[in-house]
ZANU-37532 format. One line per 10 residues: number of its first residue (from 0); for each residue x, y, z of C-alpha. Coordinates in steps of 0.25 Angstrom, whole numbers, padded with zeros to 4 digits. Layout:
NUM	X,Y,Z | ... $
//
This chain:
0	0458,0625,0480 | 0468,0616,0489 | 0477,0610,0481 | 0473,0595,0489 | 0459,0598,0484 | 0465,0600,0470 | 0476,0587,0471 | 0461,0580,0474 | 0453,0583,0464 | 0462,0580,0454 $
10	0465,0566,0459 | 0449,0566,0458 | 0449,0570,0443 | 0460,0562,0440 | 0457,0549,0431 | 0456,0536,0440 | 0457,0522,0434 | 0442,0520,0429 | 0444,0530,0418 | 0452,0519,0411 $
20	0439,0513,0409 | 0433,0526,0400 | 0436,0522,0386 | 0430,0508,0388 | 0418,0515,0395 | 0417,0526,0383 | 0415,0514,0372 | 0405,0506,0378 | 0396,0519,0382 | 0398,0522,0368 $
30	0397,0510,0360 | 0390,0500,0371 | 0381,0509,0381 | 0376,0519,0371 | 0373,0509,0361 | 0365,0498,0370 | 0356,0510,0375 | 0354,0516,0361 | 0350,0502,0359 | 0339,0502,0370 $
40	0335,0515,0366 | 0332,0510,0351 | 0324,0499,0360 | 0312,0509,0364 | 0314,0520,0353 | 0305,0522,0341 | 0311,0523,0329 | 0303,0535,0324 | 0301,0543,0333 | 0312,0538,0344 $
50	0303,0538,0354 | 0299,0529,0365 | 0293,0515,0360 | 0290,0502,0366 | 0289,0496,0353 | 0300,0488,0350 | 0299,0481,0362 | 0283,0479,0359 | 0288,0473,0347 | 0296,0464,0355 $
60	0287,0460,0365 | 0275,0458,0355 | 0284,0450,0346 | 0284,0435,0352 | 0297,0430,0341 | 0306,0439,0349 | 0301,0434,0363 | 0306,0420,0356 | 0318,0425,0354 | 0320,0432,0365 $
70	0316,0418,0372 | 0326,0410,0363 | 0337,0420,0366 | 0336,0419,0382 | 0334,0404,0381 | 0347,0403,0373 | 0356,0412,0381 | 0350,0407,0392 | 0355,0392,0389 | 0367,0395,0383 $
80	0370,0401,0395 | 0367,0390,0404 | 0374,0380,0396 | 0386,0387,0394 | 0388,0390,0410 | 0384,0376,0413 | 0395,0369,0405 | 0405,0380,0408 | 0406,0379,0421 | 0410,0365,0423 $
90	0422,0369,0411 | 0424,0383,0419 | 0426,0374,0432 | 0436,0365,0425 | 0442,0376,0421 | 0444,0383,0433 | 0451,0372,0442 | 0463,0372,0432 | 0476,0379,0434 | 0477,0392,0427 $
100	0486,0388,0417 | 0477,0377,0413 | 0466,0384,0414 | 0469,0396,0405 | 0473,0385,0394 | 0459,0377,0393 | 0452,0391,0395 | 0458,0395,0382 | 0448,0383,0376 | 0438,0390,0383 $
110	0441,0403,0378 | 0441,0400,0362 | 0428,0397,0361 | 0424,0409,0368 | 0434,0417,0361 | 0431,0411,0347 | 0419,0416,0338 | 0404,0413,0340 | 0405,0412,0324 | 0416,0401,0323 $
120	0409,0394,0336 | 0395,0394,0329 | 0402,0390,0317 | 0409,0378,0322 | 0396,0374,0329 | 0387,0375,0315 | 0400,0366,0311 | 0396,0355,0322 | 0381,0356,0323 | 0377,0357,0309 $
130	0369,0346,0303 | 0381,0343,0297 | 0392,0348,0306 | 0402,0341,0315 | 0392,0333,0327 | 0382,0329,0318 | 0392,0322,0308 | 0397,0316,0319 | 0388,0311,0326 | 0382,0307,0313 $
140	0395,0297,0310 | 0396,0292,0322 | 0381,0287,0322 | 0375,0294,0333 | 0364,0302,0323 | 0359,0299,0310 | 0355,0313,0306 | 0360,0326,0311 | 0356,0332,0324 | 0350,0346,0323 $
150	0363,0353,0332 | 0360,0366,0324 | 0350,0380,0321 | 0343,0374,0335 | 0344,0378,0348 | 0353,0369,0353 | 0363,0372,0341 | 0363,0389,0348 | 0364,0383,0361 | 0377,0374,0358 $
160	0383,0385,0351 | 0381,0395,0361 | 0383,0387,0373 | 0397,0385,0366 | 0401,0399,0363 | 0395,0405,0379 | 0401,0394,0386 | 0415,0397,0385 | 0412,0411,0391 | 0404,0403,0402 $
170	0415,0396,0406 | 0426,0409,0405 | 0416,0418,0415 | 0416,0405,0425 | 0430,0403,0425 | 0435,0416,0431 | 0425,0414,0443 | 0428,0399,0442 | 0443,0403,0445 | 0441,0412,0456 $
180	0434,0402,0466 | 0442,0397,0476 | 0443,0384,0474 | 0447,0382,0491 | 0433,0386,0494 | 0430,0371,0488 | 0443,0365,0495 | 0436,0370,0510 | 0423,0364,0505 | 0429,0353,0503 $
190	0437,0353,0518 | 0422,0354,0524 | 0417,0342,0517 | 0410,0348,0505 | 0410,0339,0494 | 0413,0341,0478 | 0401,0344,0475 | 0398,0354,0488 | 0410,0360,0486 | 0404,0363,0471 $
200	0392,0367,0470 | 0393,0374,0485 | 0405,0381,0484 | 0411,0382,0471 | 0400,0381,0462 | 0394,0395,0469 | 0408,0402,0469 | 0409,0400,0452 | 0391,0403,0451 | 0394,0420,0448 $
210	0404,0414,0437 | 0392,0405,0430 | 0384,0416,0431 | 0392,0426,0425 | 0395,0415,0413 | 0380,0412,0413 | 0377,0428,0413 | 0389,0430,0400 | 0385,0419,0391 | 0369,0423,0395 $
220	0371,0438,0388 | 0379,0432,0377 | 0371,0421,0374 | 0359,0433,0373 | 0365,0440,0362 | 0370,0426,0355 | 0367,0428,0338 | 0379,0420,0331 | 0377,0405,0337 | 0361,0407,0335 $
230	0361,0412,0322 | 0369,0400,0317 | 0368,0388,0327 | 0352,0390,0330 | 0338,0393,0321 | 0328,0401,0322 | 0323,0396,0335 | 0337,0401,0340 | 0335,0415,0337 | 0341,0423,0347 $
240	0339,0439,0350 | 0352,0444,0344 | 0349,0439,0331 | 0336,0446,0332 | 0343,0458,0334 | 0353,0457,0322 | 0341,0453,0314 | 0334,0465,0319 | 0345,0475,0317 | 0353,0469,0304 $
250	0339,0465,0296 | 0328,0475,0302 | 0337,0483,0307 | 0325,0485,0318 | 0336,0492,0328 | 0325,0497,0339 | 0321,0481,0338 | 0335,0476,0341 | 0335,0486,0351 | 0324,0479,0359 $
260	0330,0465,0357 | 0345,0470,0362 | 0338,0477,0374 | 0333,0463,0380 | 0346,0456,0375 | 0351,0467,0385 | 0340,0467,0395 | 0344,0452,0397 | 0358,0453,0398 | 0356,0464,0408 $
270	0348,0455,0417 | 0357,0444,0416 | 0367,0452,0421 | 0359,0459,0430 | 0356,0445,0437 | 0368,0441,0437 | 0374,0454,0443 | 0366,0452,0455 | 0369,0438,0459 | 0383,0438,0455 $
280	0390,0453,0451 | 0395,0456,0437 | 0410,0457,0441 | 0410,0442,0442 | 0408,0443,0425 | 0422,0445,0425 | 0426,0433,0434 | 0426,0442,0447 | 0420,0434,0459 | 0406,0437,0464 $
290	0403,0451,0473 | 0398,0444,0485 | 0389,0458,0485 | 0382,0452,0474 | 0367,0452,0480 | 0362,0437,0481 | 0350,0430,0483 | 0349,0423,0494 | 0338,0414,0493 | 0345,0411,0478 $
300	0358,0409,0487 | 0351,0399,0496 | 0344,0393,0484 | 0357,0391,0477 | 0365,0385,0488 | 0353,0373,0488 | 0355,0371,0475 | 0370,0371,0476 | 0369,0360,0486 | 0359,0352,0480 $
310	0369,0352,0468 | 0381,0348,0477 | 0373,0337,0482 | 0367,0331,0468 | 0383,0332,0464 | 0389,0326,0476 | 0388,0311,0468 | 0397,0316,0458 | 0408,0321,0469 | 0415,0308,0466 $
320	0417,0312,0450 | 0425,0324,0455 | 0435,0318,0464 | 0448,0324,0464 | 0444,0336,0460 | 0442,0350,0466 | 0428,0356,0469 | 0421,0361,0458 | 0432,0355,0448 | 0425,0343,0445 $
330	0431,0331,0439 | 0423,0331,0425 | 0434,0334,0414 | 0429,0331,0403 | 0415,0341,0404 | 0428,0351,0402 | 0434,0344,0390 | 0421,0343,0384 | 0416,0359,0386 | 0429,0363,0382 $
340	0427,0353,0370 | 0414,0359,0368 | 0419,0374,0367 | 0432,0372,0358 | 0427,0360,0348 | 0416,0366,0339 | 0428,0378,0336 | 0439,0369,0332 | 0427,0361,0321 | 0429,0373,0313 $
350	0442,0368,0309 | 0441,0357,0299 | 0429,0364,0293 | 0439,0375,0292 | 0449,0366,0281 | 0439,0360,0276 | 0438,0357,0261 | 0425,0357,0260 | 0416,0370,0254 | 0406,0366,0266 $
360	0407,0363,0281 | 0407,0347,0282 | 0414,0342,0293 | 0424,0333,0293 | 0430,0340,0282 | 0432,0333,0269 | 0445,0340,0268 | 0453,0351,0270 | 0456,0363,0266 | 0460,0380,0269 $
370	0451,0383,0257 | 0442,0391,0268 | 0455,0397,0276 | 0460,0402,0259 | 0445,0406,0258 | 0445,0414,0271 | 0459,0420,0270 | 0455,0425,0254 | 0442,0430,0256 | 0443,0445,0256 $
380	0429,0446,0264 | 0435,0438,0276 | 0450,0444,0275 | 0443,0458,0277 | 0433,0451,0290 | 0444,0446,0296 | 0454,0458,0296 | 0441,0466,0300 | 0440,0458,0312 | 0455,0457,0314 $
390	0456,0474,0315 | 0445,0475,0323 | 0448,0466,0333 | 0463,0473,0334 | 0455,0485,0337 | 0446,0480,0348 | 0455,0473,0356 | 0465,0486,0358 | 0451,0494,0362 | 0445,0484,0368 $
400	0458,0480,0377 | 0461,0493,0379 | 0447,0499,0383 | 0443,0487,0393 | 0457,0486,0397 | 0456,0502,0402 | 0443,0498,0409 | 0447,0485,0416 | 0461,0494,0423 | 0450,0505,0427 $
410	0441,0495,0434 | 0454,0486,0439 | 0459,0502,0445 | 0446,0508,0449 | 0438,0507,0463 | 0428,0516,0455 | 0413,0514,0457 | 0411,0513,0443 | 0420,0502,0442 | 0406,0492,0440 $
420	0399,0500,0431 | 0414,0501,0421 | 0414,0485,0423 | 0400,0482,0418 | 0401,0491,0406 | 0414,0485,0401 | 0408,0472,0401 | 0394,0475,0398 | 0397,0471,0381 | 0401,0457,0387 $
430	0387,0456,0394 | 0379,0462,0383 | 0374,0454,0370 | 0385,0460,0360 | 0371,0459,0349 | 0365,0470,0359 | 0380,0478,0357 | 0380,0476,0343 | 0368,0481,0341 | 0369,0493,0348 $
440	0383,0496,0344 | 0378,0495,0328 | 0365,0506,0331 | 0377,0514,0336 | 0387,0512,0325 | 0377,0515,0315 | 0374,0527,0319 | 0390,0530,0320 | 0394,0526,0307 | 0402,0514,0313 $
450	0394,0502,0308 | 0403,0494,0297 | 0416,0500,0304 | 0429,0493,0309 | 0426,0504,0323 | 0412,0500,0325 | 0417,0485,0326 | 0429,0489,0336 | 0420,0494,0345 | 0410,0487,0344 $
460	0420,0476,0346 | 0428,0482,0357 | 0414,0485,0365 | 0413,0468,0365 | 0427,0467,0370 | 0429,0475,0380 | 0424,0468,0392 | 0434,0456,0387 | 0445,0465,0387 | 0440,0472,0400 $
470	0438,0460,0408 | 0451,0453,0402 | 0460,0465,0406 | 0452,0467,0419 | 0456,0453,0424 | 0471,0455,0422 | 0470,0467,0429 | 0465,0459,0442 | 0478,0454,0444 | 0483,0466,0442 $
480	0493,0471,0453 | 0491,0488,0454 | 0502,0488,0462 | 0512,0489,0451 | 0504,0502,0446 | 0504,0508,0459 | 0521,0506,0460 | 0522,0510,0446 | 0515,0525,0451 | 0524,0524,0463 $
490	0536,0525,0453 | 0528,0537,0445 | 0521,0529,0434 | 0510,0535,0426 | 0499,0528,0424 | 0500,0527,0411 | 0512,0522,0413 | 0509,0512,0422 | 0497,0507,0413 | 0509,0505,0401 $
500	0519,0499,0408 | 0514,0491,0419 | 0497,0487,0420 | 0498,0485,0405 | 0510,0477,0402 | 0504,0467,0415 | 0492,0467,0410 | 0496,0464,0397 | 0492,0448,0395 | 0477,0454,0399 $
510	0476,0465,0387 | 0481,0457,0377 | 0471,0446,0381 | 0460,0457,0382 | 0464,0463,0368 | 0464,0446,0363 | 0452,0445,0369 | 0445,0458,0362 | 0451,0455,0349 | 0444,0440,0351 $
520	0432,0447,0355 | 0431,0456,0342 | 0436,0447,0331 | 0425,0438,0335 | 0414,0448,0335 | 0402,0446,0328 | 0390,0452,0334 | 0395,0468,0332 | 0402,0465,0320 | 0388,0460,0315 $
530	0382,0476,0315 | 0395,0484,0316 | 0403,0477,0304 | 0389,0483,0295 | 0393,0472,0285 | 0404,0478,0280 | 0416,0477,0292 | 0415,0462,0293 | 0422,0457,0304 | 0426,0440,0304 $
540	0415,0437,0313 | 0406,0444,0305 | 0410,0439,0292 | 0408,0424,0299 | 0398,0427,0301 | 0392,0431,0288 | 0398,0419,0282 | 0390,0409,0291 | 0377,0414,0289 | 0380,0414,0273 $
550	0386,0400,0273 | 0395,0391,0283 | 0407,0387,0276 | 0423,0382,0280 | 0426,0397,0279 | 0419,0399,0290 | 0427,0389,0297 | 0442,0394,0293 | 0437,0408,0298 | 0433,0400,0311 $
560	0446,0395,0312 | 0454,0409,0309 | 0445,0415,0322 | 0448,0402,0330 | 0462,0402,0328 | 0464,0417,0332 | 0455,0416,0344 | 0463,0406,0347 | 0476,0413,0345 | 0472,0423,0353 $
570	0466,0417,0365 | 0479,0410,0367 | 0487,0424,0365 | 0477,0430,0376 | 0481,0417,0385 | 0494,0417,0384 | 0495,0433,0387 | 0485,0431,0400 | 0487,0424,0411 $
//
């Protein structure tokens, strides 16, 4: 054998940059893959025999209360959806003709609310609309109403509530897209005599469609697995499918029913994003433009283009409300003013209710008081929650940093052909219900011995967080110049070397936001926590969650404003450290 042949073949076996990528692959075909197909599996398997059965899903197609819910769950996600695109683009926009430095200031106030609990948001939302909560009182005493309006357990109390938590992840899946429009493309309108509106709705508004979409397609999937603002904001008319799959594991403990039920949340979440796939290409998920290989439709393209132009011309009147302003900018400040008042108000109501002196929540309050903050910091029960939550959210953001962050530089270095598959699987626990992930992941622990474990939740956790941490790590490396590692090999550098003392200290702000992130992302989990912690490792969210179906009190509240201030110390760590 010549020794060029040899020289080749091992320059063949040597390990190129999509290796990187393996320990992130191994845990989610562990913990992720092999648990969502178990699941499946349990779907059309009998119990007894394990055989082949169509029963459990004879059962659900005979039995017309789950078709309801099925039908109260799409309608929900469906609207919520809708709403939450509708007014966040107009605040995306605003957003998006600011300068950079502005712009990463007021997007803080978009990211604490998304960053913050669903428990704490719910919470401060029971506090506002509640028969006796913050708008009926005062509307009450300024005379609008004489009794109080019904704001709660209704649809319209799930739909406020969960419009409020998906918009502000509407809005941050627009702005990328939003940012990366060239905004000259308007200007050259504008030189051929197109007016405001033309310039719009026929050249703007198409460009920023594929960011809509991908916010409509995120908060869609999310809003299907939705249990915590239901469960306390709606009735029983609000019932939605992943609180019929908790009731169905936790009280019947019915898995191969569950099963069944998590298999169509999936279905649906698939075809979403099959649907949207086809018009538009994943990779814009991330903020990356549209593939103009993207199949398209062009009697839907022609369709659209009228519609486009009948809107420019229905908005034309209104051209003179936006004079002095760019295309697309607008010149409506205060809808801004008011959406971000709308995300970052019904938080900061906790508060008061907080040092309140009171034993129940009354608003205003009586007076005031750190009985509940004394309570919190005493209570042996909530110590042990909060530490709990505190190591375990440590723990996720190093493996969760450290295992998308090896993923994202295999993609950023990689021309491999299996660079779109590794892309999709790391974030394919973002796009799936986390109920579905929860569920399977506990039918595997149980069987492992890892249900009531500190280890269970870390993985669990760190399986929710990768994407973040992948995507967060994966835009720094964008700007990324290679340049410096190829000089650095020049000089006789390792690549371990090179790793240490070059890509990482650069990308430093990045991982230490991406580690912020997953830290964020774990100390607020509730959904895994719910079948991992067993009962026994309760974690804050957990805990919280306990206490509010047992009774709502000012403790509540003083834990609210612990999570709140932490969310927000870190946030501003992660924006300081980023650019």
């Amino acid at each position: 054998m010549s020794i060029s042949h040899v020289t080749s073949r091992a320059r063949t076996l040597r390990p190129g940059p999509i290796w990187l990528a393996v320990p992130a692959i191994a845990l989610l075909a562990v913990f992720f893959l092999f648990p969502m197909a178990r699941l499946f599996v349990l779907g059309i398997q009998d119990g007894a025999t394990g055989g082949f059965t169509t029963e459990h899903y004879e059962r659900l197609l005979t039995a017309p209360v789950y078709w309801s819910i099925l039908g109260i769950t799409f309608r929900i996600a469906i609207l919520t959806a809708v709403f939450s695109v509708l007014l966040g683009y107009p605040l995306a926009l605003w957003l998006s003709r600011m300068q950079s430095s502005r712009q990463a200031m007021l997007t803080l106030l978009v990211l604490l609310p998304f960053w913050t609990s669903y428990l704490v948001k719910t919470f401060a939302w029971m506090i506002l609309l509640g028969n006796r909560g913050v708008l009926n009182t005062l509307f009450m005493d300024i005379g609008l109403i004489d009794r109080p309006l019904r704001m709660m357990y209704n649809e319209l109390g799930v739909i406020i509530g969960m419009v409020h938590a998906m918009m502000p992840l509407a809005v941050l899946t627009m702005l990328p897209v939003m940012n990366g429009i060239d905004r000259r493309l308007a200007l050259a309108a504008g030189t051929l005599g197109a007016s405001r509106s033309e310039r719009f709705w026929l050249i703007y508004f198409p460009l920023s469609i594929p960011g809509a979409a991908a916010a409509g397609l995120l908060t869609f999937i999310t809003s299907l697995g939705f249990f915590i603002v239901p469960a306390f904001l709606g009735g029983r008319g609000q019932t939605m499918l992943a609180q019929t799959i908790i009731t169905q594991v936790q009280e019947l403990v019915n898995w191969a029913f569950a099963a069944v039920l998590a298999s169509l949340m999936v279905a649906a979440a698939l075809i979403a994003i099959w649907i949207y796939n086809r018009f538009f290409g994943l990779s814009t998920i991330s903020g990356a433009s549209a593939d103009s290989t993207t199949p398209s439709n062009g009697v839907l393209r022609h369709t659209g283009r009228k519609i486009l132009s009948a809107m420019a011309t229905l908005s034309r009147p209104f051209d003179r409300l936006s004079r002095g302003t760019n295309a697309g900018e607008g010149g409506f400040k205060l809808y801004p003013l008011l959406a971000l008042t709308f995300l970052i108000a019904p938080m900061f109501v906790v508060f008061p209710i907080a040092f309140t002196s009171a034993s129940s929540l009354q608003f205003p309050p009586p007076g005031y008081s750190l009985r509940w903050f004394e309570q919190y910091l005493t209570s042996p029960l909530w110590l042990s929650a909060t530490l709990r939550s505190f190591g375990v959210a440590f723990a996720t953001a190093f493996f969760a940093t450290v295992l998308g962050g090896l993923a994202a530089l295999a993609l950023a270095r990689s021309k491999s052909r299996w660079n779109g598959p590794i892309f999709a699987l790391m974030l394919a626990p973002m796009v799936v219900p986390r109920i579905v992930i929860a569920v399977g992941l506990f039918y595997l622990m149980a069987q492992l011995g890892m249900v009531a474990t500190n280890t269970g939740l870390i993985i669990g956790h760190t399986l929710l967080a990768i994407p973040y941490c992948f995507i967060t790590v994966g835009a720094v490396l964008n700007g990324y110049d290679w340049r410096l590692n190829q000089a650095a090999e020049t000089l006789g550098a390792g690549r371990l070397t090179i790793l240490r003392r070059i890509t990482l200290p650069l990308l430093r702000g990045g991982v230490i936001s991406a580690a912020l992130f997953a830290f964020v992302t774990s100390f607020d989990e509730l959904t895994v926590a719910i079948f991992i912690s067993g009962g026994l490792k309760t974690t804050l969210p957990k805990q919280m969650w306990d206490d509010m179906f047992l009774q709502l009190n000012p403790t509540l509240a003083a834990v609210s404003v612990v999570v709140l201030l932490l969310v927000t110390a870190i946030l501003l760590a992660a924006q300081k450290l980023q650019k």
